[in-house]
C-alpha positions in Angstrom: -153.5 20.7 -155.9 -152.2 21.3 -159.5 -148.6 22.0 -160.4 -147.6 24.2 -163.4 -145.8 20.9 -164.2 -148.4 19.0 -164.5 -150.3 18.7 -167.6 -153.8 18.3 -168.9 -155.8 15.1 -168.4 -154.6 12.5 -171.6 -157.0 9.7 -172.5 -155.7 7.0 -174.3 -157.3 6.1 -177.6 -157.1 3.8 -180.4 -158.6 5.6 -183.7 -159.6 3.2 -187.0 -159.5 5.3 -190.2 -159.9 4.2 -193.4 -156.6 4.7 -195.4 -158.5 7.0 -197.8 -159.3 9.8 -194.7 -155.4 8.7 -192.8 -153.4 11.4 -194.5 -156.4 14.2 -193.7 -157.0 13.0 -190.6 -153.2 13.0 -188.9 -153.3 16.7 -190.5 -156.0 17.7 -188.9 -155.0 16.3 -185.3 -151.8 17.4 -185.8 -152.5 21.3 -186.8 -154.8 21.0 -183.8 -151.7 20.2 -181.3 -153.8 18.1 -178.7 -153.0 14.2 -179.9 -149.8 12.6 -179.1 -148.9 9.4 -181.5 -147.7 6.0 -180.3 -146.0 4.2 -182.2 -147.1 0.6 -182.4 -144.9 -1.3 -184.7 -141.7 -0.1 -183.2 -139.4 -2.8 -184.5 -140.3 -2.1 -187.9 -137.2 -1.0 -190.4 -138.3 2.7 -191.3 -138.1 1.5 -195.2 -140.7 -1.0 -194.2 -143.1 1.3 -192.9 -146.5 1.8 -194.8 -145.8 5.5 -195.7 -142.0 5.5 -197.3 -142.8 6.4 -200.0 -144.6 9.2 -199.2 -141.7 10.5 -197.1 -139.9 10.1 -200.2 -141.6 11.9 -202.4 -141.4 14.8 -199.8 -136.9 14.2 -200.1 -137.0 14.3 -203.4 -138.8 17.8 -203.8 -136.7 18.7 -200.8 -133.8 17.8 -203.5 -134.9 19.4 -206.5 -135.7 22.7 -204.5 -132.2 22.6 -203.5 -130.8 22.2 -206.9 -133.2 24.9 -208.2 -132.2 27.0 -205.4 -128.3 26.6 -206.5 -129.0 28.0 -209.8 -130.9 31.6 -209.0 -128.3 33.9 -209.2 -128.9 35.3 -205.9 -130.8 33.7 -202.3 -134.2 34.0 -202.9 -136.1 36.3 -200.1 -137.2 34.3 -196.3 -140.5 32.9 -197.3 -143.6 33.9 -195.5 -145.0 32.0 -193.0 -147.8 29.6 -193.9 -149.4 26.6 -192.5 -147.0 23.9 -191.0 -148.1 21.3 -192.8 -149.6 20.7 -196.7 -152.7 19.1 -197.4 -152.5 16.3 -200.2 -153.7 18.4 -202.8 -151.4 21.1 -202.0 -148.5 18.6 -202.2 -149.5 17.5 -205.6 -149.3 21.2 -206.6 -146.1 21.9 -205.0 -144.6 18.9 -206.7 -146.1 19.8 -210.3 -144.4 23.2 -209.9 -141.7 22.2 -208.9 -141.1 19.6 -211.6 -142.0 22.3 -214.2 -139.8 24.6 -212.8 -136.5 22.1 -212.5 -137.4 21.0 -216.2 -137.6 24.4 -217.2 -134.4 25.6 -216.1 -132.7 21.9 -217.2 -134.1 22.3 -220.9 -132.1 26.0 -221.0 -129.3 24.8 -219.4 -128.7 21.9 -221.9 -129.8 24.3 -225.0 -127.5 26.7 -223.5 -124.4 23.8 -223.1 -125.2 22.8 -227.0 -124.8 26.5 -228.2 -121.4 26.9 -226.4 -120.6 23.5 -227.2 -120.8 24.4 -231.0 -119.4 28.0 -230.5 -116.4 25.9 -229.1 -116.3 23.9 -232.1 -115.9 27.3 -234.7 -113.3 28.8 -232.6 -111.3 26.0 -233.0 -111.9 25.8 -236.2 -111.1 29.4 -237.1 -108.4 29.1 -235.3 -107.0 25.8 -237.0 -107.5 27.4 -240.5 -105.1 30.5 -238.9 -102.3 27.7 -237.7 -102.3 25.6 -240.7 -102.4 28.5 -243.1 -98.5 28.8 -241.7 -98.3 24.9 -242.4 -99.1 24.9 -245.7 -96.7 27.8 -246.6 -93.7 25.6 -245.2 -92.6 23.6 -248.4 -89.9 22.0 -246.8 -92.5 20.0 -245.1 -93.7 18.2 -247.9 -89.6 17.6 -249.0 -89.2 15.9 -245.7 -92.4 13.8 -245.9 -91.9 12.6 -249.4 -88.3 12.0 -248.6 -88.8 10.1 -245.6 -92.2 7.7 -246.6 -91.0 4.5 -247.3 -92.4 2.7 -250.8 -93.2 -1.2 -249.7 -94.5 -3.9 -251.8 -92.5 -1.6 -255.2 -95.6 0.9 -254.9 -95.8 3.9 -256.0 -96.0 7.0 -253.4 -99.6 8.1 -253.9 -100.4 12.2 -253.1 -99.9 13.6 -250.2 -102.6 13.8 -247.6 -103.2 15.5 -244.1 -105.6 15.6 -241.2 -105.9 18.2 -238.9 -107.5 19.0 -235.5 -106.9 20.2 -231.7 -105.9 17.9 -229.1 -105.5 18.7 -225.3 -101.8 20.0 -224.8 -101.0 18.1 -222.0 -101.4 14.7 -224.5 -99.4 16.1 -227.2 -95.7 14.7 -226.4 -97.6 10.8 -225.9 -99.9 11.5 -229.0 -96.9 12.8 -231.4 -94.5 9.5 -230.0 -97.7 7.1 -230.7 -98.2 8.6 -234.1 -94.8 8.2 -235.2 -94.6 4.5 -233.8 -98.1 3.5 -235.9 -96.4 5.4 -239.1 -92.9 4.3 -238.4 -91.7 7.4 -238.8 -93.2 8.2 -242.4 -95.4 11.0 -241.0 -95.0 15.0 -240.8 -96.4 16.5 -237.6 -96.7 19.9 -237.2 -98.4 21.7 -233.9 -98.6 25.1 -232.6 -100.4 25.8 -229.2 -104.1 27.6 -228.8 -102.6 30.7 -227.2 -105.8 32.1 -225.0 -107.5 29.2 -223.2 -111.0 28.0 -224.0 -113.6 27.4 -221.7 -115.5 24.1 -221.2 -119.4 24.6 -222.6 -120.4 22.2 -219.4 -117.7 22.8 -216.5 -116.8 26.1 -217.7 -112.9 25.3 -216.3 -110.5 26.4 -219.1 -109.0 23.9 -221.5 -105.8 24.6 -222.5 -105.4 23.2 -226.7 -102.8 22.8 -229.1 -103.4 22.9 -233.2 -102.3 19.7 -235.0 -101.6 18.8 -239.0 -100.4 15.2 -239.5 -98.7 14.6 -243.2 -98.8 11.1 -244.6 -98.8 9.2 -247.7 -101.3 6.4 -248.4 -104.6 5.2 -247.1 -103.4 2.4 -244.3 -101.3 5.6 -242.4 -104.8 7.6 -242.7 -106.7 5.0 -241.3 -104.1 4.3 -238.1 -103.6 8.5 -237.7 -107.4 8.2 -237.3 -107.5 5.4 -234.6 -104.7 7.3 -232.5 -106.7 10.6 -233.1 -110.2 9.2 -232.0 -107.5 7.1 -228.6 -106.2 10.6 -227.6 -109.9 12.0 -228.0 -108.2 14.7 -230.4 -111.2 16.8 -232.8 -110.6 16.4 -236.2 -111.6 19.4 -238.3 -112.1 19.4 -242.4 -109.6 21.8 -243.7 -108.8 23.4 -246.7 -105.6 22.5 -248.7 -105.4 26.0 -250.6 -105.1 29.2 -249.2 -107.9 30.7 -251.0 -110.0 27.8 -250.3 -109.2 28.6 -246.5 -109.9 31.7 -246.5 -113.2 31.3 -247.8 -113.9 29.0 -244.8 -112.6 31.2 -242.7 -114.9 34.1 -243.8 -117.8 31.9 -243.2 -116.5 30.5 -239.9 -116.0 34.3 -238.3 -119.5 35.2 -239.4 -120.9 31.7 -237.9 -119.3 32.9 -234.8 -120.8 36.1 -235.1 -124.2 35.0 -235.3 -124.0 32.6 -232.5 -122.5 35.2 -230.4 -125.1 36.6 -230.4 -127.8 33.9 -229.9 -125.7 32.9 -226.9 -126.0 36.8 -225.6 -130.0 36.3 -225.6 -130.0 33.0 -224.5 -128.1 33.9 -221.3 -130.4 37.3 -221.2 -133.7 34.5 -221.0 -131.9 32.1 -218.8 -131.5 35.7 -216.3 -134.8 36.2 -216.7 -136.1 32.8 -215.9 -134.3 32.5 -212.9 -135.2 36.3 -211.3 -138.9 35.3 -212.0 -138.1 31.8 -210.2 -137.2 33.9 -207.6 -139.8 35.9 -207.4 -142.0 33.6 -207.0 -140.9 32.5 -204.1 -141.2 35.0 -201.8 -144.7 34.1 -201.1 -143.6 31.3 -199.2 -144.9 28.3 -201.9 -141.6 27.0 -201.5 
């Protein structure tokens, strides 16, 4: 008498399928639900097998829909249910999409990084011309500097130049004490902290910045203020000596800013856009 426990008759059965017909084959027994596999080669590393790199493939769209999925701005919708398993040509149009999707959103997040790398770059600037104007109006600075620049080698002192930039405020105290050690104390340095913080174009964290204008007389100091600037990974800015000169830049610089404002506004309006259709798309379960 049969039990409820029991199950139906099994034969057992060796198949031979050409490796063109495996792939369709194990789908089709496998969407039927009547073939249990054996597994003859069961001392076989898994990254041995025949098929790794199939199974691959398959992690590495597994990955890319998880990054993809990380970016939409909100959890896509539970997808419908479909068939359990892809046929090969199905995979190969899953993995197209999903490649053109990831490169879509990777090409607008990079343009999107450039833009607000460069929209970091004016701020500063704009608001280095605003420090230095403050710089230049202090004339005791160029007393001190020509009073304190040694002449060596019965040289005359040559004219008095600058550089100017923004360097991360945490590096200032180390940056000013290595700058006077390279000049031997025949430099002016003058700073004045970035009051609001900017924000990162990649991480978006805030950086917190200070302005900097070092004074100096002769080429060899210029050269070594350089070196120390590029060591502390400070951003040197061209800047103006005159004030009328400055302003001018700064005129330009605030209606750079302006435009890229609002270039960055449609930008991130496109990026929205891209994303909710991404979305959309997956509510019909192709994901």
């Amino acid at each position: 008498m049969g039990s409820m426990f029991r199950s139906e008759e099994m034969v057992l059965c060796q198949l031979f399928v050409q490796p063109e017909a495996a792939y369709i084959s194990m789908y089709q027994l496998g969407e039927a639900g009547i073939a249990q596999f054996r597994d003859l080669n069961p001392h076989v590393n898994d990254f041995q097998r025949r098929y790794v790199s199939e199974v691959r493939r398959c992690s590495e769209m597994e990955r890319k829909l998880r990054w993809v999925s990380g970016e939409l701005p909100e959890t896509p919708p539970p997808p419908k249910p479909g068939p359990r398993s892809l046929s090969p040509r199905e995979i190969n149009i899953l993995e197209e999409r999903i490649d053109y999707i990831e490169s879509e959103i990777q090409e607008i997040t990079r343009n999107a990084q450039n833009l607000k790398t460069d929209y970091l770059s004016l701020i500063e600037l704009k608001i280095l011309i605003e420090k230095t104007q403050t710089f230049f109006q202090d004339h005791s600075a160029h007393r001190m500097i020509s009073a304190s620049v040694q002449i060596y080698n019965n040289e005359a002192l040559g004219h008095l130049g600058f550089i100017a930039g923004v360097v991360a405020t945490a590096r200032v105290p180390s940056f000013e004490r290595m700058l006077w050690r390279i000049s031997h104390g025949n430099i002016f340095f003058k700073q004045a902290q970035i009051d609001q913080p900017l924000k990162d174009p990649v991480t978006g964290h805030e950086l917190l910045k200070t302005v900097f204008v070092v004074f100096f007389h002769g080429e060899q100091i210029k050269l070594r203020v350089k070196k120390v600037c590029n060591g502390f990974q400070a951003t040197l800015y061209p800047c103006p000596a005159t004030f009328k000169e400055q302003q001018d830049m700064l005129a330009g610089v605030e209606t750079r800013i302006q435009d890229l404002e609002m270039v960055l506004e449609q930008t991130e309006q496109h990026r929205r856009l891209v994303l909710a259709n991404i979305a959309g798309t997956s509510a019909p379960g192709w994901w």
